[in-house]
BALOBA-1460 file (C-alpha; in Angstrom, 3 decimals):
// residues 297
<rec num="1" residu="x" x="-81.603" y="-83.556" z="64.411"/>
<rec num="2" residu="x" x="-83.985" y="-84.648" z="61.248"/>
<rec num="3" residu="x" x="-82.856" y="-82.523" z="58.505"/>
<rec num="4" residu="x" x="-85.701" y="-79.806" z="57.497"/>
<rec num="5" residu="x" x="-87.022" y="-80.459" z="53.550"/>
<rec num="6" residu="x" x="-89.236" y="-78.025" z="51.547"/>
<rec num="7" residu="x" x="-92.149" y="-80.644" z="52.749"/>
<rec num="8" residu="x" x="-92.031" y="-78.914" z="56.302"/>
<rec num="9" residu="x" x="-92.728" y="-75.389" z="55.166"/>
<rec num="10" residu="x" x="-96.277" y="-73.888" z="53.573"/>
<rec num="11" residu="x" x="-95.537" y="-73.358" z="49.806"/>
<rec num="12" residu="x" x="-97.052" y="-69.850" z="50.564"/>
<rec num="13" residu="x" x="-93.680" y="-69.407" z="52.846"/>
<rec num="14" residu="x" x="-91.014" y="-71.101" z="49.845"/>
<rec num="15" residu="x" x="-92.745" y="-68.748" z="47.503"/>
<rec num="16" residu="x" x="-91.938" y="-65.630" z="49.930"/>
<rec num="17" residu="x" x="-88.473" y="-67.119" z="50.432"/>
<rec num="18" residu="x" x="-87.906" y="-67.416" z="46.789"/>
<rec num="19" residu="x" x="-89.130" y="-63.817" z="46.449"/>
<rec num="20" residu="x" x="-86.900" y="-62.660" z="48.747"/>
<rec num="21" residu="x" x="-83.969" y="-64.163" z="47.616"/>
<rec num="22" residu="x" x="-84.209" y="-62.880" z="44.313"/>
<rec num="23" residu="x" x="-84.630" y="-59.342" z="45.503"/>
<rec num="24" residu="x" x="-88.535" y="-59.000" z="44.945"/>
<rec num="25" residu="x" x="-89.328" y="-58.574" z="48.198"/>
<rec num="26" residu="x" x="-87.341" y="-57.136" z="51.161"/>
<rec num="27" residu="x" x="-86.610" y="-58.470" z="54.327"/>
<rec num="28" residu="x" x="-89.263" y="-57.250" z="56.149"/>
<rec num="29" residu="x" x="-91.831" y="-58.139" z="53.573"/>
<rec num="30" residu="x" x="-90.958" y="-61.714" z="53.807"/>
<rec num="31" residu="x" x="-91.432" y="-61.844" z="57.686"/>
<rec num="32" residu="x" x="-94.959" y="-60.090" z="57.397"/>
<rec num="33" residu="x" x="-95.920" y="-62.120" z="55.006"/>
<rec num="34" residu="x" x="-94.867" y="-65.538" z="57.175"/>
<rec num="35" residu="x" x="-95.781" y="-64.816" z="60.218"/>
<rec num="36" residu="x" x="-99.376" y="-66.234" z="59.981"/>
<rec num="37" residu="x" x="-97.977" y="-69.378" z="58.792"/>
<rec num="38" residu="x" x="-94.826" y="-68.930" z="61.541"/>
<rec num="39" residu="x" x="-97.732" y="-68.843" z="64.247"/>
<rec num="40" residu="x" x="-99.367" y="-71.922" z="62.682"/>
<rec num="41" residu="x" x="-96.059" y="-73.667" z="63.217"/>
<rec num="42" residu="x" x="-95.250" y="-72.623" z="66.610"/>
<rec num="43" residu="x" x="-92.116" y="-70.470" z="65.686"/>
<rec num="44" residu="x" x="-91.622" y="-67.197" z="64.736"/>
<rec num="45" residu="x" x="-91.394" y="-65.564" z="60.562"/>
<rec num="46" residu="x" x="-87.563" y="-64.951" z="61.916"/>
<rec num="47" residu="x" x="-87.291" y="-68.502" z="63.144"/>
<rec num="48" residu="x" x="-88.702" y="-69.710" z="59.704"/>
<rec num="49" residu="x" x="-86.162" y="-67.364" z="57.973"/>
<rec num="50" residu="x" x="-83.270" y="-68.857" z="59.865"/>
<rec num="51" residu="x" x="-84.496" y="-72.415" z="58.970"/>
<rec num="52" residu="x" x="-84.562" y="-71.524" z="55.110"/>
<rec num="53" residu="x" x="-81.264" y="-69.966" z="55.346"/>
<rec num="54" residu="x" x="-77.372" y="-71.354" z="53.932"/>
<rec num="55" residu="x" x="-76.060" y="-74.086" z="56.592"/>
<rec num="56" residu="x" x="-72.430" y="-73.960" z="54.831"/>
<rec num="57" residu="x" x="-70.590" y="-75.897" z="57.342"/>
<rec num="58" residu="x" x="-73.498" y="-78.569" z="57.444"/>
<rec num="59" residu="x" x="-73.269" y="-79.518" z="53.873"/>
<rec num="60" residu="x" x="-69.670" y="-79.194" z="52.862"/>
<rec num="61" residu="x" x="-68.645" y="-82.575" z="50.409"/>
<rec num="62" residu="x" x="-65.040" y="-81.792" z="50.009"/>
<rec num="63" residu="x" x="-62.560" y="-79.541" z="52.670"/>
<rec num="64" residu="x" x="-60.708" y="-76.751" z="51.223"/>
<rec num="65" residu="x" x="-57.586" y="-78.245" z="52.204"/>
<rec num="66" residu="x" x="-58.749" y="-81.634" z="50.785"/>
<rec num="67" residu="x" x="-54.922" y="-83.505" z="49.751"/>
<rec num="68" residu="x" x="-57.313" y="-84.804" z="46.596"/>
<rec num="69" residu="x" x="-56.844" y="-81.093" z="45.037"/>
<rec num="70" residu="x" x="-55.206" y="-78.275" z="44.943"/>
<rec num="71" residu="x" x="-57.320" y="-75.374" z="45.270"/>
<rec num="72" residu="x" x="-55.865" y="-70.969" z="44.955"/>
<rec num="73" residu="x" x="-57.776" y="-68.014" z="44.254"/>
<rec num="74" residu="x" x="-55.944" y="-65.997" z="40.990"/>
<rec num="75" residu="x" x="-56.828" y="-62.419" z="39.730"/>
<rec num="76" residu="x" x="-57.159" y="-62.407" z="35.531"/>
<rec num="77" residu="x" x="-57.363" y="-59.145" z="33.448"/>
<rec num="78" residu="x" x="-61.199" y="-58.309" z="31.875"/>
<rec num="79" residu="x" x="-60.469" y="-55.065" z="29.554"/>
<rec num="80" residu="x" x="-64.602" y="-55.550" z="28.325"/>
<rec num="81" residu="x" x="-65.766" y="-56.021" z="31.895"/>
<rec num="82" residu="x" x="-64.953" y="-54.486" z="35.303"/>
<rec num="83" residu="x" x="-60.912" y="-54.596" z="34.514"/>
<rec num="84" residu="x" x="-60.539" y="-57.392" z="37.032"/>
<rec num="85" residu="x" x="-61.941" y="-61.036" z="38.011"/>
<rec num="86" residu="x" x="-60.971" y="-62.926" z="40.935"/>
<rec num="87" residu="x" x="-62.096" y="-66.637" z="41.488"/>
<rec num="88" residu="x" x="-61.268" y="-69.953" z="42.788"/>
<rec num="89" residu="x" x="-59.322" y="-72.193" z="40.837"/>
<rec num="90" residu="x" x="-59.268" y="-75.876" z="41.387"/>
<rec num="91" residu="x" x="-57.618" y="-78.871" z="40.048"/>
<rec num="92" residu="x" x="-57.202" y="-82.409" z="40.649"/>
<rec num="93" residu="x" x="-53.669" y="-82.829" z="42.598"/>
<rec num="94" residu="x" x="-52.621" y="-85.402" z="40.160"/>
<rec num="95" residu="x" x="-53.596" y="-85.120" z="36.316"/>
<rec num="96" residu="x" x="-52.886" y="-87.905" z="33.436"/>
<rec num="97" residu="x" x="-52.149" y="-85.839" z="30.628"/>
<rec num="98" residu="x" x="-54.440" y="-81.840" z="29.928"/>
<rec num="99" residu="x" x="-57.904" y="-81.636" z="31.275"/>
<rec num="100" residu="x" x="-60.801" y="-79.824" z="30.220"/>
<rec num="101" residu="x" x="-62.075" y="-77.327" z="32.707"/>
<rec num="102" residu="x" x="-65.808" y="-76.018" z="33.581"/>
<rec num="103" residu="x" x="-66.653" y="-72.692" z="34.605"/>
<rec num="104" residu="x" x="-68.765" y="-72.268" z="37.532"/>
<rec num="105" residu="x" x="-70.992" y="-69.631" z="37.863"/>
<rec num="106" residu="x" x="-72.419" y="-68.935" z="41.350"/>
<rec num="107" residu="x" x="-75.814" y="-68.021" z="42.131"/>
<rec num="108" residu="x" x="-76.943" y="-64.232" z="43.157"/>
<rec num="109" residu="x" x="-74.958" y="-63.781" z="46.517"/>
<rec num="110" residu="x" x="-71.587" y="-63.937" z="44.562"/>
<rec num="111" residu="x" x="-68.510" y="-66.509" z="45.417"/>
<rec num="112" residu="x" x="-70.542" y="-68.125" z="48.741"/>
<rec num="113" residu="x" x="-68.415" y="-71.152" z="50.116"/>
<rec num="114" residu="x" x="-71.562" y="-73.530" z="48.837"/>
<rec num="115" residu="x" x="-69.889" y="-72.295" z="45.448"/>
<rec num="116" residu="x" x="-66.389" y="-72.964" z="46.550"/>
<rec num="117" residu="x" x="-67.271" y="-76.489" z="47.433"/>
<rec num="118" residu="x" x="-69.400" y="-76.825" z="44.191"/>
<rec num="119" residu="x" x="-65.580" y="-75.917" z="42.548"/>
<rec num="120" residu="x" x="-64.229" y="-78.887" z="44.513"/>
<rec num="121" residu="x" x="-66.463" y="-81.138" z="43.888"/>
<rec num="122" residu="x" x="-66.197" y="-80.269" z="39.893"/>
<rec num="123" residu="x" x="-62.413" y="-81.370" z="40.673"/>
<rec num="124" residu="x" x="-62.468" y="-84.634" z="41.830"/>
<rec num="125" residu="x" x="-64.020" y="-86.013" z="39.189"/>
<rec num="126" residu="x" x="-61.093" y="-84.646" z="37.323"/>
<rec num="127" residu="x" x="-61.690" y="-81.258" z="35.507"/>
<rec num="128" residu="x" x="-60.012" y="-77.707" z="36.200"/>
<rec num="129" residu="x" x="-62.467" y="-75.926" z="37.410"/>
<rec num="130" residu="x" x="-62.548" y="-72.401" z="37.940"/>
<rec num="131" residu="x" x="-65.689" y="-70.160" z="39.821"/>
<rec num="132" residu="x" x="-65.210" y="-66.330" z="39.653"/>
<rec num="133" residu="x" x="-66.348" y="-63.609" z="41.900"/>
<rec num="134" residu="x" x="-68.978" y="-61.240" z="39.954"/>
<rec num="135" residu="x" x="-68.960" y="-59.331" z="43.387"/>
<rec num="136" residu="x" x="-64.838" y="-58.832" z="43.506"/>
<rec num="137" residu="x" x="-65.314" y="-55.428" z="42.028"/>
<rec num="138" residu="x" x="-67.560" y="-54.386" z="44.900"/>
<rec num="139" residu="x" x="-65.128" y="-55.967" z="47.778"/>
<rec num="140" residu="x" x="-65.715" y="-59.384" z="46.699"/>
<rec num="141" residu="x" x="-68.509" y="-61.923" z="48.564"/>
<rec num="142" residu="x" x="-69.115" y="-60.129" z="52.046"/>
<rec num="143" residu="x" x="-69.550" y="-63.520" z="54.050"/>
<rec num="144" residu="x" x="-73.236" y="-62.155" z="54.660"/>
<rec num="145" residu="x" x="-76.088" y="-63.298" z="51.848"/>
<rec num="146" residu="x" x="-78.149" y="-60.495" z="52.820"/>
<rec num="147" residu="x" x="-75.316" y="-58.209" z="52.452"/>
<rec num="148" residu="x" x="-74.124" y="-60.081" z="48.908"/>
<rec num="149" residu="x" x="-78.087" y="-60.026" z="47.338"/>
<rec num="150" residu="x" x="-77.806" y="-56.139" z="48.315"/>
<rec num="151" residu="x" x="-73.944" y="-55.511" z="46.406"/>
<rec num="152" residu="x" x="-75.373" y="-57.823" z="43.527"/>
<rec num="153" residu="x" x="-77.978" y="-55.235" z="42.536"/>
<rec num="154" residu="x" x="-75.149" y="-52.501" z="42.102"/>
<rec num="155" residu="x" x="-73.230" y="-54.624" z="39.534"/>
<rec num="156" residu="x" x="-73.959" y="-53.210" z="36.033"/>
<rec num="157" residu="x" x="-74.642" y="-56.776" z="34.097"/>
<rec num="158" residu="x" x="-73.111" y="-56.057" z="31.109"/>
<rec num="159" residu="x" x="-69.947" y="-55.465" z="32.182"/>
<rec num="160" residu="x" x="-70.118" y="-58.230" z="34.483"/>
<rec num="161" residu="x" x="-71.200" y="-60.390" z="31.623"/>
<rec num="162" residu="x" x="-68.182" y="-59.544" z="29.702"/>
<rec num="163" residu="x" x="-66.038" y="-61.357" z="32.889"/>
<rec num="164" residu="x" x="-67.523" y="-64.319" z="32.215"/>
<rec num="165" residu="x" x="-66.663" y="-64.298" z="28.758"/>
<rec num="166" residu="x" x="-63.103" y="-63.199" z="29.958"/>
<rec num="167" residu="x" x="-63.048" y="-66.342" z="32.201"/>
<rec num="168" residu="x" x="-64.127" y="-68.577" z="29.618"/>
<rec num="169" residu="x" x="-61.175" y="-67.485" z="27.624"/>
<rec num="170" residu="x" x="-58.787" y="-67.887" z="30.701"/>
<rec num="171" residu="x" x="-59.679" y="-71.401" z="31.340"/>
<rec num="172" residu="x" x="-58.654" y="-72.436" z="27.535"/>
<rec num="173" residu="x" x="-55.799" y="-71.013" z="27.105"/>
<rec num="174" residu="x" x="-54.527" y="-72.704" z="30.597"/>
<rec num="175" residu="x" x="-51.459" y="-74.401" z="29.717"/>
<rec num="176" residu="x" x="-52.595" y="-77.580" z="31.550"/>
<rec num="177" residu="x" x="-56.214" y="-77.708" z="30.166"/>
<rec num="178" residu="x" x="-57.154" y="-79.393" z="26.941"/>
<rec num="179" residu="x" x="-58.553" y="-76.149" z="25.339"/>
<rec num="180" residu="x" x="-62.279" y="-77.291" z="26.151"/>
<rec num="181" residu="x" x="-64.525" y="-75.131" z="28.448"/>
<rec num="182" residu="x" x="-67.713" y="-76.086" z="29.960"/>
<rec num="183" residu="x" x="-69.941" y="-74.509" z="31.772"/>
<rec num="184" residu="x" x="-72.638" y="-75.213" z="34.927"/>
<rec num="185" residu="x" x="-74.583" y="-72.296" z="36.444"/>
<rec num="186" residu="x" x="-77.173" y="-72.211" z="38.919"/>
<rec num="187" residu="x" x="-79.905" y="-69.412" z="39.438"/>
<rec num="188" residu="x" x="-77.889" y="-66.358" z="38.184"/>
<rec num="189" residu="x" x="-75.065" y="-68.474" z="36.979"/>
<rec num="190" residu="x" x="-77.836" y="-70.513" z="34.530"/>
<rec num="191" residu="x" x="-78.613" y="-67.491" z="33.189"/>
<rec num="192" residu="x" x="-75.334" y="-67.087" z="32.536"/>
<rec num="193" residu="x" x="-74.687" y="-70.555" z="31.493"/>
<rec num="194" residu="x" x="-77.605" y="-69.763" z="28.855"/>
<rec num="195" residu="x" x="-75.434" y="-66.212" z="27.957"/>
<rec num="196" residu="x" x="-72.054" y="-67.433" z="27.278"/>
<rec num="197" residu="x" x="-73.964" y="-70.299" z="24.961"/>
<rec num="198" residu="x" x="-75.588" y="-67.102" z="22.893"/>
<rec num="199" residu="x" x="-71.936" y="-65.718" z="23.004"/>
<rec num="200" residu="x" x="-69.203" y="-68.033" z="22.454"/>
<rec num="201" residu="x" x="-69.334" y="-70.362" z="19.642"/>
<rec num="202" residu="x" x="-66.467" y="-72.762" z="20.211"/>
<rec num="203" residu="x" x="-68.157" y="-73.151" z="24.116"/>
<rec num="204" residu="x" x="-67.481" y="-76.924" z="24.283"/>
<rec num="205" residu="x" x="-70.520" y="-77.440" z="26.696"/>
<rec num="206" residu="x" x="-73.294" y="-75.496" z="28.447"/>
<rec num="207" residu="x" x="-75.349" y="-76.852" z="31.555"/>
<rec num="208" residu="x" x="-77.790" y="-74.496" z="33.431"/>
<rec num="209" residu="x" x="-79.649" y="-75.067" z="36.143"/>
<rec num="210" residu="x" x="-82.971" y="-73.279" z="36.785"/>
<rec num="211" residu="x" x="-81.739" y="-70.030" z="34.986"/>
<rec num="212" residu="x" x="-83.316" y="-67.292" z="33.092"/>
<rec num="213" residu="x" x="-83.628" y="-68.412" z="29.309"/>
<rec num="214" residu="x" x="-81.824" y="-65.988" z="26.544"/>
<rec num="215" residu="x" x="-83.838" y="-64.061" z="24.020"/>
<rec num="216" residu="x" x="-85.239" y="-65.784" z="21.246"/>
<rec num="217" residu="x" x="-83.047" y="-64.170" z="18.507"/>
<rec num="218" residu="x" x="-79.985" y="-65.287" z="20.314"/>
<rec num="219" residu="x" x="-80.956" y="-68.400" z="20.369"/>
<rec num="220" residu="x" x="-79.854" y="-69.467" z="16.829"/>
<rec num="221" residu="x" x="-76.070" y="-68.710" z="17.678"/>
<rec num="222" residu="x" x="-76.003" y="-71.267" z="20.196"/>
<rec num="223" residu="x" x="-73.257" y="-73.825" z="18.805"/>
<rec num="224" residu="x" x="-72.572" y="-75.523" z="22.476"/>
<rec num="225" residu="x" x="-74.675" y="-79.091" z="23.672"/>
<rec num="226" residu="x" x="-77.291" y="-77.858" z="26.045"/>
<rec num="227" residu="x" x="-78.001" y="-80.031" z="29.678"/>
<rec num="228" residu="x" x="-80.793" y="-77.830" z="30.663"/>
<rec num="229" residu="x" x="-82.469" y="-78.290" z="34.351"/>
<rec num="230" residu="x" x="-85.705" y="-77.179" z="35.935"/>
<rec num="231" residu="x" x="-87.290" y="-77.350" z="38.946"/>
<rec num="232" residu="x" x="-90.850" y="-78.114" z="38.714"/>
<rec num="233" residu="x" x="-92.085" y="-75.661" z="41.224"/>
<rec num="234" residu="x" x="-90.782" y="-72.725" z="39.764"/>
<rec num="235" residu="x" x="-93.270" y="-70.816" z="37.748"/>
<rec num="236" residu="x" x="-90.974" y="-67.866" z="37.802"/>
<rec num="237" residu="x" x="-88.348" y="-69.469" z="35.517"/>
<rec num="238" residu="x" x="-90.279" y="-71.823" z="34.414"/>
<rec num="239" residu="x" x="-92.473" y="-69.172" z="32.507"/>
<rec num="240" residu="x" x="-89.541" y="-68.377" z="29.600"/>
<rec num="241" residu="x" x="-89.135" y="-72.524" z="28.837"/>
<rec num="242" residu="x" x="-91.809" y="-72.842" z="25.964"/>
<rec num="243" residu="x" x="-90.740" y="-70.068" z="24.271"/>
<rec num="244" residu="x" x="-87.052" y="-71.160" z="24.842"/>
<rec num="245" residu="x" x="-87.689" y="-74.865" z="23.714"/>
<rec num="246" residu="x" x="-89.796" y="-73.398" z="20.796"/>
<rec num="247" residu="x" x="-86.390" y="-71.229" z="19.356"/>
<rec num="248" residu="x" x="-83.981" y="-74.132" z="20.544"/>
<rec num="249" residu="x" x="-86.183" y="-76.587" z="17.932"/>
<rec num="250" residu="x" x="-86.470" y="-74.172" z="15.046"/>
<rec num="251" residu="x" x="-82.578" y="-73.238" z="15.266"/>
<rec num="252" residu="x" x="-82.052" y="-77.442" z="15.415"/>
<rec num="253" residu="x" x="-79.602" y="-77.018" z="18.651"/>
<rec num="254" residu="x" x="-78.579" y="-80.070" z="20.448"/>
<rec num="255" residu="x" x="-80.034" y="-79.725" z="23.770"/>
<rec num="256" residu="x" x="-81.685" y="-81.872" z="26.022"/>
<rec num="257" residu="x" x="-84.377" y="-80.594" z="29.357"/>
<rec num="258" residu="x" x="-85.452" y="-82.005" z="32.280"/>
<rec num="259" residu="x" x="-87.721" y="-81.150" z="34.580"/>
<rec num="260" residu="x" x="-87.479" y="-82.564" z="38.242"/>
<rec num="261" residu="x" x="-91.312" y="-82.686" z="39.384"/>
<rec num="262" residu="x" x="-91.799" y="-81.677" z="42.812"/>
<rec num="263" residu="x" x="-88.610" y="-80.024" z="43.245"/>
<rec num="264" residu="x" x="-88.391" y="-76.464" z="44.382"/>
<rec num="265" residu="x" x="-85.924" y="-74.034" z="42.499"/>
<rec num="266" residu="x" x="-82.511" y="-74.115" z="44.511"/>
<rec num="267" residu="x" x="-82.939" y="-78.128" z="44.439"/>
<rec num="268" residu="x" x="-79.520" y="-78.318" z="43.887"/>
<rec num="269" residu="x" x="-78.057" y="-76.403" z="46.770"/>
<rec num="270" residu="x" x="-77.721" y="-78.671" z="49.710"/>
<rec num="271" residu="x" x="-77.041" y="-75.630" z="51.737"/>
<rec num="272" residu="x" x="-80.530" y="-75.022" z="52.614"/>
<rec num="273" residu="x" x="-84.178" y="-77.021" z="52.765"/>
<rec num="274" residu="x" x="-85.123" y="-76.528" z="48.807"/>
<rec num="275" residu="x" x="-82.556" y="-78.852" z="48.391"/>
<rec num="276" residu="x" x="-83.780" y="-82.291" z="47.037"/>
<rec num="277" residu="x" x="-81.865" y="-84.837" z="47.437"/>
<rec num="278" residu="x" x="-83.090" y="-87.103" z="44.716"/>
<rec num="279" residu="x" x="-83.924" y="-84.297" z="41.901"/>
<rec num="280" residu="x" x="-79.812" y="-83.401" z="42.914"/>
<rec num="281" residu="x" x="-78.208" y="-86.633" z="42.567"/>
<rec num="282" residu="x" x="-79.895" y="-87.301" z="39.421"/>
<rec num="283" residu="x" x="-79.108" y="-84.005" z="38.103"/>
<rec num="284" residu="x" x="-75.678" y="-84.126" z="38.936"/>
<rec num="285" residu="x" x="-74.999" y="-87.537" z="37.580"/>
<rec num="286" residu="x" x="-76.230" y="-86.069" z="33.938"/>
<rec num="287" residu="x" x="-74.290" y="-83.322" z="34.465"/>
<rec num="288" residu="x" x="-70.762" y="-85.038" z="35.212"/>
<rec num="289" residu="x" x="-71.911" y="-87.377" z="32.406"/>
<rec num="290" residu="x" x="-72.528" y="-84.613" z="29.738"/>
<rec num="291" residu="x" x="-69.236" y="-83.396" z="30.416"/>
<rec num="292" residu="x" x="-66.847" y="-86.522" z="30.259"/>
<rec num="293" residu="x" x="-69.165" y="-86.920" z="27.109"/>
<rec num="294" residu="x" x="-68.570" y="-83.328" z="25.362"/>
<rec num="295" residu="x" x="-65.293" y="-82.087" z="27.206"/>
<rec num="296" residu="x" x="-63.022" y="-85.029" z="26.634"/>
<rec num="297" residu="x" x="-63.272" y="-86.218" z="23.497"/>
């Protein structure tokens, strides 16, 4: 079966979906909304829902059991945060020497296995790379994204902030790392990305994609190398970008942005149809590049 692209749905429908996904709009007001477009494609607003939804199985890269790594989930102490993270720790099964790690920050639904394999993927090309939970506090990702949007808006963000931080500190002090952290966040996590840039000046790299830009004053504490992706459908985020570019200039911070035209937000996630293929690999290929470039030397 031909794999579905954002090309097959009405950009009326992605916007809904996009909407929904980031909690401005409920359920129900995404399948009102659809259903005149649903009944111009023959299928129902649920069928259309369905269609836009995760396929985690479909686009998994690397198996969990994969003899290429060796992958545990470990519990670490956050005093400033919610006194507890849990996350997924990968590393390459056999390391030349101390590695520099990346921190992976998940989108809004929490530690989803598109995340996990995200983690795996970071592996293999030979980092330690480590994804925490924000959602562990609350039971940890419920295996439902409905369920995980819904425990995501009880999370108070400042402590949950202050976990991030905590796992930044984890991963370089690991006795096997080199003492360099990076980090890559998508949706959520780029804001976050963005965050811990604002926060932690001996951050060795930063890299978000598509994520809500800091606040101007913060900018000037940035110290980290910003890889900074956007989708170029995405008016949402897209809205913060001049006046982020505008403080990253007048602060002089190393950054670089790109803009995939075309692409929706989500490009990266090959879970679902927003992905983009192209926009993705090229992405991805910066990314790796960035850090080999700022995490090794």
């Amino acid at each position: 079966m031909t794999r579905k692209t954002a090309d097959d749905f009405h950009p009326e429908v992605l916007k809904l979906f996009d909407q929904y996904v980031h909690g401005q709009a409920s359920r129900r007001d995404f399948l009102t909304g659809a259903a005149k477009y649903a009944a111009l494609a023959g299928v129902t607003a649920t069928g259309l829902l369905a269609a836009l939804s995760p396929q985690f199985a479909a686009a998994q890269q690397v198996k969990p059991d994969d003899s290429r790594i060796k992958a545990t989930y470990v519990e670490i102490d956050s005093p400033n945060g919610n006194g507890k993270v849990r996350g997924y720790l990968v590393k390459p099964a056999k390391a030349a020497g101390k590695l520099p790690t990346v921190l992976v920050v998940h989108e809004n639904r929490g530690l989803n296995p598109h995340i996990e394999d995200i983690t795996r993927r970071i592996a293999l090309d030979n980092f330690i790379a480590f994804a925490p939970d924000a959602l562990f506090t609350l039971g940890g990702y419920p295996g439902d994204e409905d369920k995980a949007r819904e425990l995501f808006q009880k999370l108070d963000q400042t402590k949950t902030q202050e976990d991030f931080v905590n796992a930044a500190n984890y991963l370089k002090k690991l006795p096997d790392a080199n003492g360099k952290v990076g980090v890559v966040g998508f949706c959520y996590g780029g804001g976050i990305s963005n965050f811990l840039a604002t926060r932690l000046p001996d951050l060795g790299a930063a890299v978000p994609f598509y994520g809500r830009q800091p606040e101007a004053a913060d900018v000037a504490k940035i110290k980290a190398p910003l890889l900074i992706h956007y989708a170029g459908v995405d008016e949402r985020i897209n809205a913060g970008w001049p006046a982020y570019e505008t403080a990253l200039k007048a602060a002089k911070i190393n950054y670089q942005a790109f803009i995939y035209e075309g692409a929706q937000h989500g490009f990266n996630n090959d879970t679902t149809p927003r992905f983009d293929e192209k926009a993705a690999k090229l992405a991805w290929g910066r990314t790796i590049e960035f850090f080999n470039k700022h995490l090794r030397a």
